[in-house]
N, CA, C and O atoms as CSV, one atom per row, in Angstrom:
chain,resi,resn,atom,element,x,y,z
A,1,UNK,N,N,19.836,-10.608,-1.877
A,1,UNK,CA,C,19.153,-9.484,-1.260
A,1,UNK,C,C,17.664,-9.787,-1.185
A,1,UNK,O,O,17.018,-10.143,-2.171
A,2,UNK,N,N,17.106,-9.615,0.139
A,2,UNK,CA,C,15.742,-9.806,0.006
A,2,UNK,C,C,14.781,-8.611,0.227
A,2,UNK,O,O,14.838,-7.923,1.246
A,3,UNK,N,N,14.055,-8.435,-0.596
A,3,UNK,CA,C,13.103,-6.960,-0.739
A,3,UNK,C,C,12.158,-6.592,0.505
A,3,UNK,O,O,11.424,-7.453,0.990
A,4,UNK,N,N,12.185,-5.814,0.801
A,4,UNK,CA,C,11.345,-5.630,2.369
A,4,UNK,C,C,10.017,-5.058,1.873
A,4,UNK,O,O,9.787,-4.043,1.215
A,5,UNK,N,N,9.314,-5.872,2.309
A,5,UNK,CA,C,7.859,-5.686,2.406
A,5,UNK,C,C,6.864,-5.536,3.666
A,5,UNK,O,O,5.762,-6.067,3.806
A,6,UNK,N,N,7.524,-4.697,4.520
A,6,UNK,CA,C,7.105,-4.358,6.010
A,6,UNK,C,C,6.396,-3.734,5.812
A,6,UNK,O,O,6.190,-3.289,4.683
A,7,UNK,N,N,5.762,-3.460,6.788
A,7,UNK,CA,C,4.427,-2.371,7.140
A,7,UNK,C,C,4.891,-0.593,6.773
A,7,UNK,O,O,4.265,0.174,6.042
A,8,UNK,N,N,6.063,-0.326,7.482
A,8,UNK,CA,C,7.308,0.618,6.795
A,8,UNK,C,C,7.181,0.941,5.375
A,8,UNK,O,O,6.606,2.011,5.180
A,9,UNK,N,N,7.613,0.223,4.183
A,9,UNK,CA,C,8.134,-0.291,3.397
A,9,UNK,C,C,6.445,-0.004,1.918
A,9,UNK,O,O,6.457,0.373,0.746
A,10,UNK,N,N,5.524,-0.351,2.681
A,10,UNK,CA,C,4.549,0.227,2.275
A,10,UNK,C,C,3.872,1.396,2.533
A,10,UNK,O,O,3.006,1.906,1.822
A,11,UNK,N,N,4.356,1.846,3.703
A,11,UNK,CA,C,3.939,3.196,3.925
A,11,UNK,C,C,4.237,4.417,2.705
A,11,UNK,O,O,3.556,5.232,2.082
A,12,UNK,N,N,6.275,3.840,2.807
A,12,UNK,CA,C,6.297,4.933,1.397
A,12,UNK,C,C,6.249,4.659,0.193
A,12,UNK,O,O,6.810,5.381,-0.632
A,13,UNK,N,N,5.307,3.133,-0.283
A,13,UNK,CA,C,5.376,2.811,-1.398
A,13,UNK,C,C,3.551,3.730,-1.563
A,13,UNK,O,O,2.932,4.305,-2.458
A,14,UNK,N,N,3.361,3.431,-0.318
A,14,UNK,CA,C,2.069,4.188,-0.683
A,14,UNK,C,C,1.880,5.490,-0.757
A,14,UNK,O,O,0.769,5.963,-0.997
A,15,UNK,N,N,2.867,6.160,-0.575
A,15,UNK,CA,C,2.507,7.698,-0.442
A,15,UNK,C,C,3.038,8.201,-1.694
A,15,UNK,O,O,2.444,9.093,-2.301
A,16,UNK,N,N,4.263,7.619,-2.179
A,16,UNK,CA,C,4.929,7.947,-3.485
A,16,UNK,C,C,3.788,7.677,-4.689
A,16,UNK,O,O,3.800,8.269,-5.769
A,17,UNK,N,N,2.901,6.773,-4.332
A,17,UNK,CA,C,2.217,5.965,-5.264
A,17,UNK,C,C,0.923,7.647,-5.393
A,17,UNK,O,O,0.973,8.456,-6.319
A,18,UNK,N,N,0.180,7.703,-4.497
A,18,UNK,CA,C,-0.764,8.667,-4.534
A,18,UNK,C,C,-0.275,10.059,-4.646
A,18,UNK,O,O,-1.085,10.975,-4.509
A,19,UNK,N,N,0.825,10.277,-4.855
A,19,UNK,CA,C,1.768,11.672,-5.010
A,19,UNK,C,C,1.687,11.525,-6.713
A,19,UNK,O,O,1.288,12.456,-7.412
A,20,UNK,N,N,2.021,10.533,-7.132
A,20,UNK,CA,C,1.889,10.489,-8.713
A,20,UNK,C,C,0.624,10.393,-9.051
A,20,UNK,O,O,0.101,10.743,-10.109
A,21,UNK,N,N,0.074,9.840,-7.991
A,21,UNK,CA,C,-1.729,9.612,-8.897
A,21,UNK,C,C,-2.470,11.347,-8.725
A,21,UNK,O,O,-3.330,11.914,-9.400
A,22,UNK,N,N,-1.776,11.741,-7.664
A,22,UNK,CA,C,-2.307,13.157,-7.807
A,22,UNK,C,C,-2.116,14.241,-8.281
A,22,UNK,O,O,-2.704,15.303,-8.078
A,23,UNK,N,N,-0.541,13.780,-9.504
A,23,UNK,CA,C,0.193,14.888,-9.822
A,23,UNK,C,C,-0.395,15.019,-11.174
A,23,UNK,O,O,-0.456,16.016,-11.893
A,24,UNK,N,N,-0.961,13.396,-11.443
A,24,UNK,CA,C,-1.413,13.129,-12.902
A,24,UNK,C,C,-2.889,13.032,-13.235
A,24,UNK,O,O,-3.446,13.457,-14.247
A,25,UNK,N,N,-3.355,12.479,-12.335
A,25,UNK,CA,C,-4.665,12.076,-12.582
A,25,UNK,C,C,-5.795,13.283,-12.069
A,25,UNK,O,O,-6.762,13.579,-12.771
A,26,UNK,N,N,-5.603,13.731,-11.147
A,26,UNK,CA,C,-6.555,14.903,-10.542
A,26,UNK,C,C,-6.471,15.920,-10.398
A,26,UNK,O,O,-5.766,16.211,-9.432
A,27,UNK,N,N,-6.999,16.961,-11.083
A,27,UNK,CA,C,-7.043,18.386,-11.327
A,27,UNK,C,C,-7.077,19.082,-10.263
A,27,UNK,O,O,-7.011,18.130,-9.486
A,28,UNK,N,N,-7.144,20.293,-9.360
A,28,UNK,CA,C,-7.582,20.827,-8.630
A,28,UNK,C,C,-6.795,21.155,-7.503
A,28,UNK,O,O,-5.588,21.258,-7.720
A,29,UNK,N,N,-7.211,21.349,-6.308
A,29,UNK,CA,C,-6.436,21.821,-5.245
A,29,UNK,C,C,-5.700,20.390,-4.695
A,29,UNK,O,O,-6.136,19.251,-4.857
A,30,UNK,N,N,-4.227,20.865,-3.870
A,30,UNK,CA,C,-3.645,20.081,-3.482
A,30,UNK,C,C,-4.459,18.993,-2.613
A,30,UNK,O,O,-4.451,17.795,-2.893
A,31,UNK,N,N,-5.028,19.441,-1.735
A,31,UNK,CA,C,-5.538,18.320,-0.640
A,31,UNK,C,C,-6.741,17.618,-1.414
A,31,UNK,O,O,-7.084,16.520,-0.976
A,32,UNK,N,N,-7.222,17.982,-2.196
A,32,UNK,CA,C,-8.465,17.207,-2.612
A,32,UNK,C,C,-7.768,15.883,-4.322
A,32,UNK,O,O,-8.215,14.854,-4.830
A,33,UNK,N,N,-6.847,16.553,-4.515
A,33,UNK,CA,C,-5.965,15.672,-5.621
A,33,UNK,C,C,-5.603,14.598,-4.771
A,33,UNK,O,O,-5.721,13.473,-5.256
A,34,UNK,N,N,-5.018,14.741,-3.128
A,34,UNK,CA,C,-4.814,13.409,-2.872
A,34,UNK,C,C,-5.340,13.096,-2.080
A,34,UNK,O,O,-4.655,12.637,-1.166
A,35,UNK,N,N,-6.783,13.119,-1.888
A,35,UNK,CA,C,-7.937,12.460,-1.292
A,35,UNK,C,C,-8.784,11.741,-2.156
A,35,UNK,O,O,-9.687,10.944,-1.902
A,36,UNK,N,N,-8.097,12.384,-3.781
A,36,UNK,CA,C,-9.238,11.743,-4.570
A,36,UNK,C,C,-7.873,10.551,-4.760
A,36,UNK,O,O,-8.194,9.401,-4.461
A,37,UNK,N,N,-6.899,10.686,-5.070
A,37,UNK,CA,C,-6.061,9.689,-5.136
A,37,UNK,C,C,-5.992,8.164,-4.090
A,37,UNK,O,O,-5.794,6.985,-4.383
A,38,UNK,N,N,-6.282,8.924,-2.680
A,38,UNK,CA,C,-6.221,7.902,-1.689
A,38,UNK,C,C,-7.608,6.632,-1.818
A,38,UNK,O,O,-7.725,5.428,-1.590
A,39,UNK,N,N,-8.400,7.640,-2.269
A,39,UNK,CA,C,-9.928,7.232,-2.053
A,39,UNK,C,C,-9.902,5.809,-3.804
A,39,UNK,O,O,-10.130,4.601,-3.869
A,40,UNK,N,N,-9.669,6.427,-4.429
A,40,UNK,CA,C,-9.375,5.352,-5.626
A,40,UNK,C,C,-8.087,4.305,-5.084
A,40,UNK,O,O,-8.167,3.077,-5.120
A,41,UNK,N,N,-6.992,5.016,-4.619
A,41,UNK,CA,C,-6.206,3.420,-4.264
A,41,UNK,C,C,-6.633,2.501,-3.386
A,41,UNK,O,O,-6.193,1.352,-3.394
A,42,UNK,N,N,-7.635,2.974,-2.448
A,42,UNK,CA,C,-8.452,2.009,-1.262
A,42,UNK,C,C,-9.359,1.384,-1.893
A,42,UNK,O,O,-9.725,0.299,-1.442
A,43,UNK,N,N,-9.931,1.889,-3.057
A,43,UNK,CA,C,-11.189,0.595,-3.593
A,43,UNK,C,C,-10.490,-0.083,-4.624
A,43,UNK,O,O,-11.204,-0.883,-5.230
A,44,UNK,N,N,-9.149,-0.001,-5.064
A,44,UNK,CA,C,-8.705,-0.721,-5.953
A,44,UNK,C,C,-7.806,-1.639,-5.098
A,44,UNK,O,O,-7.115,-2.455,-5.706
A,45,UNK,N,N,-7.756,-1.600,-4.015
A,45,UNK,CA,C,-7.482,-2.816,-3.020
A,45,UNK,C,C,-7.947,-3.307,-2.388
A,45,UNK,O,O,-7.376,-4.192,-1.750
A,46,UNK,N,N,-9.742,-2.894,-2.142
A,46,UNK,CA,C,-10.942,-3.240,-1.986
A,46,UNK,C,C,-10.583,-3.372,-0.116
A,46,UNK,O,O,-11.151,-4.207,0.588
A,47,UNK,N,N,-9.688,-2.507,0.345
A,47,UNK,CA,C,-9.583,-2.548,1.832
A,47,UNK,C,C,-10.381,-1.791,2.453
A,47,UNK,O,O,-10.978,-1.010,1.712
A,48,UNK,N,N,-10.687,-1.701,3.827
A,48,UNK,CA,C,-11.319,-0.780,4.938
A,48,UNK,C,C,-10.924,0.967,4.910
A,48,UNK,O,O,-9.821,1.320,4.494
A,49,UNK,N,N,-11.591,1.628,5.226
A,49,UNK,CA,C,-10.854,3.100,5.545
A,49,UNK,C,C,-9.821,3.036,6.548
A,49,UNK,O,O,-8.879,3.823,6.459
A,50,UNK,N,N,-9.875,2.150,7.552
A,50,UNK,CA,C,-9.169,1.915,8.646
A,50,UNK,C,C,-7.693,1.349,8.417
A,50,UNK,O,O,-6.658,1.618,9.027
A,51,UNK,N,N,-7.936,0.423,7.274
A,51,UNK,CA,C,-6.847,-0.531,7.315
A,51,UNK,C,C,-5.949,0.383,6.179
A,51,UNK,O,O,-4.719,0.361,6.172
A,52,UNK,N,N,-6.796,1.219,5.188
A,52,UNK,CA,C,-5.581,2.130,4.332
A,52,UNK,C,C,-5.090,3.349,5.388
A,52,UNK,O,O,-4.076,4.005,5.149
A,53,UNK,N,N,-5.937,3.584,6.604
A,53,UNK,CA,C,-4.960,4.916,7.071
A,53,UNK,C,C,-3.901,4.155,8.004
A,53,UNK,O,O,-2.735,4.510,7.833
A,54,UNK,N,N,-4.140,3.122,9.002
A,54,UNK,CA,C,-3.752,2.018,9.517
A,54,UNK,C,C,-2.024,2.359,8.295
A,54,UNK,O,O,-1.297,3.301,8.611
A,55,UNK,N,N,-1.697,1.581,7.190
A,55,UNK,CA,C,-0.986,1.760,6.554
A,55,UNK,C,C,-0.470,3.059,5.694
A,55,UNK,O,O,0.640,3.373,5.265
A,56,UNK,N,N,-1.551,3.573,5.643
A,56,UNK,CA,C,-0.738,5.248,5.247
A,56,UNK,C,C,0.303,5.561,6.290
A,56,UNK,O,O,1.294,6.197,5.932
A,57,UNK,N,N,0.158,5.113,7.767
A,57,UNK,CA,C,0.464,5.817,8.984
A,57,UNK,C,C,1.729,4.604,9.419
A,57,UNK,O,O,2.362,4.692,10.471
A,58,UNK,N,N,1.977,3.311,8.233
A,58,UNK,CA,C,2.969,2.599,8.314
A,58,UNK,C,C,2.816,1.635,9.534
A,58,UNK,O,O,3.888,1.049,9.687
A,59,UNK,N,N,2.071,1.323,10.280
A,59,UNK,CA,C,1.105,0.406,11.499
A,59,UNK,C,C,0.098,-0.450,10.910
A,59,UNK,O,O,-0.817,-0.758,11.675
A,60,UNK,N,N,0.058,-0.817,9.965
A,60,UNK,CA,C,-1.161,-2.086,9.136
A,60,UNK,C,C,-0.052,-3.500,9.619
A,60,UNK,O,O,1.018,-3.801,9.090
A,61,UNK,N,N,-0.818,-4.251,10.904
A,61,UNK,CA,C,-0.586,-5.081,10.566
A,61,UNK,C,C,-0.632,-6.361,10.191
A,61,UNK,O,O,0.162,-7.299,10.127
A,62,UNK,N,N,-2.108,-6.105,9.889
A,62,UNK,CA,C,-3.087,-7.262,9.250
A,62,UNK,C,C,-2.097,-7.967,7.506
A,62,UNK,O,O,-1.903,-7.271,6.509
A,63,UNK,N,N,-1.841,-8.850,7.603
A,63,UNK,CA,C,-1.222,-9.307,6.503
A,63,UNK,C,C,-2.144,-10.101,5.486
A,63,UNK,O,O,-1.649,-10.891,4.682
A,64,UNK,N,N,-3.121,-9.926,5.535
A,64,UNK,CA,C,-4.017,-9.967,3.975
A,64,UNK,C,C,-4.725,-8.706,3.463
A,64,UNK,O,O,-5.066,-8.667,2.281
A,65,UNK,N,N,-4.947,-7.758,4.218
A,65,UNK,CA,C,-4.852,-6.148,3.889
A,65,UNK,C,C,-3.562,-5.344,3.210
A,65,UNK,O,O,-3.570,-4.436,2.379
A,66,UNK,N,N,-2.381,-6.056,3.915
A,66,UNK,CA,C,-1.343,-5.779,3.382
A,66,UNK,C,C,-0.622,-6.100,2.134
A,66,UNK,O,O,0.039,-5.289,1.485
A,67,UNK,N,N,-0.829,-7.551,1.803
A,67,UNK,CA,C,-0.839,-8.431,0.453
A,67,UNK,C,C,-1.834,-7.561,-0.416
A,67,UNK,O,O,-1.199,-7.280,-1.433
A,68,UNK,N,N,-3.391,-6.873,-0.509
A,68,UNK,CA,C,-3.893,-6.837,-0.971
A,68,UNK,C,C,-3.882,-5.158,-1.542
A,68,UNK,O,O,-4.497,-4.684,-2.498
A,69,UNK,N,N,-2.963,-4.494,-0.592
A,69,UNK,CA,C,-2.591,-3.255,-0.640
A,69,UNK,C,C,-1.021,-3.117,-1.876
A,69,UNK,O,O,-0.573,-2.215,-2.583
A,70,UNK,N,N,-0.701,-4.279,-1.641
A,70,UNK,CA,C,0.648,-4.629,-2.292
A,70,UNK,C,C,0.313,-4.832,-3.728
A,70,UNK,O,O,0.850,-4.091,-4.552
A,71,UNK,N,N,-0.565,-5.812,-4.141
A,71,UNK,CA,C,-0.982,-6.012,-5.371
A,71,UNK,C,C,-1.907,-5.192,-6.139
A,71,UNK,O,O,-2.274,-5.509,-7.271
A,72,UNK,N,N,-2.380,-3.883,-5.383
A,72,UNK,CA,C,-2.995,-2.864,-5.813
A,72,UNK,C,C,-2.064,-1.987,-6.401
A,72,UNK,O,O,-2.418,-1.261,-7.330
A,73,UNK,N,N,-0.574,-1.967,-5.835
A,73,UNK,CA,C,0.254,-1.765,-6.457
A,73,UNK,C,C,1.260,-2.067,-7.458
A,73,UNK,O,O,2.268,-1.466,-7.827
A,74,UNK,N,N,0.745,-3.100,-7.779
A,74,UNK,CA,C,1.582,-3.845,-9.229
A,74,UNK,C,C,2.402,-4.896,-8.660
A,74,UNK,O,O,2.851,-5.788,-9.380
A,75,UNK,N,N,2.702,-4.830,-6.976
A,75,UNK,CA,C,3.805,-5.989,-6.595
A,75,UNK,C,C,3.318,-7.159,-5.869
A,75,UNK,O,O,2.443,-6.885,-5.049
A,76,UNK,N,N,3.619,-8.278,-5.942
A,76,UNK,CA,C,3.447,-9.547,-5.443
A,76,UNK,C,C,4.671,-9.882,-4.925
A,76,UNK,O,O,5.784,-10.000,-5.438
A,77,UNK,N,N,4.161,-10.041,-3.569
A,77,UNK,CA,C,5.526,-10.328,-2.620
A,77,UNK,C,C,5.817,-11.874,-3.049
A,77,UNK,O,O,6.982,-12.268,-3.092
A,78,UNK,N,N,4.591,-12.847,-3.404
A,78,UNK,CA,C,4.616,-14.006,-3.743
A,78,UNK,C,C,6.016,-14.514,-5.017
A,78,UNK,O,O,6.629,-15.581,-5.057
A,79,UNK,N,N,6.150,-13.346,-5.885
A,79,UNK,CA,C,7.155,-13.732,-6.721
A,79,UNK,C,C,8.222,-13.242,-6.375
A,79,UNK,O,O,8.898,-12.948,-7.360
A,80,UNK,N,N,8.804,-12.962,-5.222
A,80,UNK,CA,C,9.662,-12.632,-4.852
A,80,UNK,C,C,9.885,-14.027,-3.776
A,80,UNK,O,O,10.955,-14.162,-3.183
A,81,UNK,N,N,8.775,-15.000,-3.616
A,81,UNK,CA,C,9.226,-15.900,-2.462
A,81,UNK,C,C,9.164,-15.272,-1.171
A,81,UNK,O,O,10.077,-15.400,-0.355
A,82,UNK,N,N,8.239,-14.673,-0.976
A,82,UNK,CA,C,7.784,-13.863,0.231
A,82,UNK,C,C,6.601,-14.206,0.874
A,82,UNK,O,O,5.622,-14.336,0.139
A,83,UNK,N,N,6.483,-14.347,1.816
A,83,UNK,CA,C,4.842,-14.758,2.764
A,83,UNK,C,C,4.854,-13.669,3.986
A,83,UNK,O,O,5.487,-13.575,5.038
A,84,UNK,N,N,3.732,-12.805,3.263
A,84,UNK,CA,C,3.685,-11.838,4.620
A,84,UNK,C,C,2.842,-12.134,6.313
A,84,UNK,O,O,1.710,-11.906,6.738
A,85,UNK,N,N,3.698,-12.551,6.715
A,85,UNK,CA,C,2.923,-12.802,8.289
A,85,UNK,C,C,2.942,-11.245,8.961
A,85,UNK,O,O,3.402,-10.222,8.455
A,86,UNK,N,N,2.104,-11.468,10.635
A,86,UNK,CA,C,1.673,-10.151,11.042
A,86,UNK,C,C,3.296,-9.463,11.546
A,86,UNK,O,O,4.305,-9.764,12.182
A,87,UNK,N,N,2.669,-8.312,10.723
A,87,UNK,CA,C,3.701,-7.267,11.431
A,87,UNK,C,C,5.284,-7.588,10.468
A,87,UNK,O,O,6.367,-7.105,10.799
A,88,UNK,N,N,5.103,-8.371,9.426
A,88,UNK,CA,C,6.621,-8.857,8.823
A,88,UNK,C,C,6.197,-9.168,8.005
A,88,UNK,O,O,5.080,-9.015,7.510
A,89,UNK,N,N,7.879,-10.144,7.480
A,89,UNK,CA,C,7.219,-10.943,6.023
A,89,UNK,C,C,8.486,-12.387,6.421
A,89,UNK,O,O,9.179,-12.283,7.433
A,90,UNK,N,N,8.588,-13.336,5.713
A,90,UNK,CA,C,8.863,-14.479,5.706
A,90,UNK,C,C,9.298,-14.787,4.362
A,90,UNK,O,O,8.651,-14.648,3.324
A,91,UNK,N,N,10.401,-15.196,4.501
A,91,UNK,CA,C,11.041,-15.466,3.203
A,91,UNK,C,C,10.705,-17.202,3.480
A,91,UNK,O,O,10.756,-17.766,4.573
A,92,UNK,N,N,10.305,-17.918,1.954
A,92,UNK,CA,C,9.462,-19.276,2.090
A,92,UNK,C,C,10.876,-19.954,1.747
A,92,UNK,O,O,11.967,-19.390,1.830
A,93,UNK,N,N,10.636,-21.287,1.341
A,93,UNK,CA,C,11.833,-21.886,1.269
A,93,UNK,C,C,11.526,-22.470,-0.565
A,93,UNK,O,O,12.388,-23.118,-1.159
């Protein structure tokens, strides 16, 4: 089985991801818990505003924004034997 790491695939890894960061980490009203959530997962992947809504919206398909969005999340497509090219990913040999 090979793990999908599409543009897709991060969309809802990213939204699940800032749903917990906002359930836990930030006090206050709904929309501002996950703005403060979004706004910390974009500098901890040190990406563009463009390229995290780009992928909030599941359309990122810059693949070193995407790698870098991935490992902000704890996963490395690399140990899975994965090479993300645009718009996909590539299983290496």
């Amino acid at each position: 089985m090979t793990p999908d790491f599409s543009p897709a695939m991060l969309r809802l890894f990213l939204r699940a991801r800032v749903c917990h960061m906002a359930n836990t980490a930030f006090p206050g009203a709904r929309a501002s818990q996950e703005r403060g959530a979004k706004t910390e997962l974009r500098k901890a992947a040190a990406v563009t505003q463009f390229e995290f809504d780009m992928a909030w919206m599941g359309r990122l398909e810059r693949p070193v924004a995407r790698l870098k969005l991935w490992i902000s999340l704890g996963i490395d497509p690399a140990v899975f034997g994965i090479r993300l090219n645009e718009g996909g990913q590539e299983d290496t040999p």
